[in-house]
Every structure is written in C-alpha cells, then in structure tokens.
N, C-alpha and C positions, 0 to 999 in steps of 0.2 A: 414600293407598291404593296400594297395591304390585299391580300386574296381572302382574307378572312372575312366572310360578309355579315360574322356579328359583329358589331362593333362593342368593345371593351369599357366595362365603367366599375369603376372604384367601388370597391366592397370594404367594410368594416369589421373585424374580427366575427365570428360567433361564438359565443359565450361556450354556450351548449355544446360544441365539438369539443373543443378548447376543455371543459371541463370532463366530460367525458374520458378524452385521452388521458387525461393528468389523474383521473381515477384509475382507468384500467392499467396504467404503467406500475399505479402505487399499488394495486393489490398483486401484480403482478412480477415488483419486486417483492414480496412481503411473502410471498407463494415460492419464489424463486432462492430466497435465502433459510426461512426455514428447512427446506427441504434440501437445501444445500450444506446447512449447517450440520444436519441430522447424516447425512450422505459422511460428508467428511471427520465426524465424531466416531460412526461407526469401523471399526478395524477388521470384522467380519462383515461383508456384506449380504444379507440378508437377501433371501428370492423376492418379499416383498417391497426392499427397499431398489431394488434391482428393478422391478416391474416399474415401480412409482418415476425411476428415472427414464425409462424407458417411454412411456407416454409423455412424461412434462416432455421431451424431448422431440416427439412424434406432434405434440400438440404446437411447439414452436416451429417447427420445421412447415406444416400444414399453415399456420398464421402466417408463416413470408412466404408460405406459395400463395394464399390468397391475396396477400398483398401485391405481390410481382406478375402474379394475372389481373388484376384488379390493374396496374400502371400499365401492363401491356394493352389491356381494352381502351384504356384511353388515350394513352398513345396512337393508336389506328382508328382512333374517331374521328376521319370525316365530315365536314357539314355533306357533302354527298350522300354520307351512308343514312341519312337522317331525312330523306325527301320524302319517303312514305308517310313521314307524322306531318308533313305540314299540312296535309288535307281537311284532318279534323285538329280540333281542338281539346284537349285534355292535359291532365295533370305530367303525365308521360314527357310528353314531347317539350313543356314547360322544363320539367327536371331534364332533360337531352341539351336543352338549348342551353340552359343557365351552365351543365356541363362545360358543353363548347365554351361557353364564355368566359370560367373558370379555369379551363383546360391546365394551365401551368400549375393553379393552385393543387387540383386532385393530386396530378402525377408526382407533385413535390411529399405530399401527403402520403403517397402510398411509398416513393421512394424512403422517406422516413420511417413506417411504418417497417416495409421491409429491412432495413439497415438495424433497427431495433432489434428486430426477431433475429437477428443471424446475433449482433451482441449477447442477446439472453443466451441463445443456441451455445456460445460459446465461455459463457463465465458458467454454464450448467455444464460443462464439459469440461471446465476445469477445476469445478469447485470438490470433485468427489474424489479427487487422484489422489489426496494425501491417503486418507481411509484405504484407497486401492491400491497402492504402493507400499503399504504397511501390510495390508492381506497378499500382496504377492512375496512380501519378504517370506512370506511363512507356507507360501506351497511353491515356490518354486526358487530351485538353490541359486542360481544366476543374480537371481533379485539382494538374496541375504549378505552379499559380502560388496554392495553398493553402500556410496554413501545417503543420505536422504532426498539431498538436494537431486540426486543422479537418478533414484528412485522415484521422487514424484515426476521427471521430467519423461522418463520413458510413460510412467503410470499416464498422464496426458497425451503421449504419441497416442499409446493403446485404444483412447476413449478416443481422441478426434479423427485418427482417420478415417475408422467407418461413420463416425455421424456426419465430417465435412463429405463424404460421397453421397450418404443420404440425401443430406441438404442439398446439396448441388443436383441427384437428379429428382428428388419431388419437391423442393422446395424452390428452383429454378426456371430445371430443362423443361419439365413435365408442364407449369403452368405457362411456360413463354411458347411451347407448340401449340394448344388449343386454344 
C-alpha cells in the first residue's frame, strides 16, 4: 500500500546540477591540494599557514553540517507538514511538492554531499603531517629519535583527533538537533 499521495514520475538527469557539482568539486580539489602541497613542503609551520588550515578546515566541516541538516530537513518531510501551502498557489509550494516527489533523490544528494566533505575533511588532515612531523622532530626530543614513517603517523593522531571531535559535534550533532 502506497501512503504517499504524490505519485512518482520519472525525471531525467539535470545538466545544470550535474555541472555545477562537477565544478565546485574541481575547484575544490585544486584549492584542497595546493594548499595542501604548500602545508606539507613547508617544515616550519608558519602562523599564516596555520590560520589558512584552520578555516579550509572550518569551512569543510560547516559544508557537511550544511549538508547533514539539509538531509535531515528532508528526511522529516511530511506531505502533512506541507497542508498550509496547498491553499494558495505559488512557486513555494510547487518547489515543496516536486521535493516530496523527489524525496530519495535530495537526501541521496545531500548524503553524497556530506560523505564528500568528511573525505576532503580528512585528506586536509592528513596532507600537512609530513611538514608536521618534521617540525616536531625539531622541538620536541620524543619526536627526534622516531623513525619517519612512526613520526608522520603520530603527526596525523595529533591533527585528526581534535578535527574528528570538531566534525562530529558541528558538523553532525549540532545540525541533526535543529
């Protein structure tokens, strides 16, 4: 039994979305590797180069909580929650419906979306450990008498536990309560 009372019809790609994504991914590796390149070349880390990671970092993390509230909104969509727009007629309630109707495609879309942003989140977290592993060899004695491989891997402990806490409570917890 179908409780759905749109009924479902066959959509064809949009160019437009489709290109879109496939832009913002590519400038967004191209943003993600330079600065990743630069990160892990340098052996002293600079306060500026330090900042610069700090935001790209803040700015993905903010991208999968909008993505992950964005799949939770449509997840608890409703055709109930949606009775107020059927009185008038407008562009609104148009985009609402076509929603519903769509409903698997958003959520797959924001699911992907989200799942993107946690990957950048984490190749941007472990692209800078070599660089960092190198400058901890040289302030602190613990680090200098490791081998390299044993050095970048702690250098990556360091960087991802506080970012996966970050991400986990503003790029998760924070947008799945509101």
């Amino acid at each position: 039994m179908n409780s759905d009372p749109y009924p479902r019809r066959p959509r064809g790609p949009q160019a437009g979305s489709a290109l879109a994504g496939v832009l913002a991914t590519s400038l967004m590796t191209a943003g993600l590797f330079m600065a990743g390149r630069a990160l892990a070349e340098s052996t002293v880390p600079s306060p500026t180069r330090i900042v610069e990671f700090v935001i790209a970092l803040l700015v993905f993390v903010l991208l999968n909580g909008l993505f992950v509230a964005s799949e939770t909104a449509i997840e608890v969509l409703r055709p109930s929650h949606t009775k107020f727009l059927e009185s008038g007629d407008s562009e609104g309630q148009a985009a609402v419906a076509d929603m519903l109707q769509r409903k698997a495609s958003f959520v797959a879309a924001c699911s992907l979306g989200s799942m993107t942003m946690r990957a950048w989140i984490v190749a941007l977290t472990v692209l800078p450990a070599v660089g960092l592993s190198e400058w901890l060899k040289t302030v602190w004695p613990a680090f200098a008498g490791m081998g390299q491989g044993e050095a970048i891997f702690l250098a990556m402990l360091i960087l991802a536990i506080p970012v996966v806490a970050v991400n986990v409570v503003l790029g998760e917890l924070v947008p799945r309560s509101y």
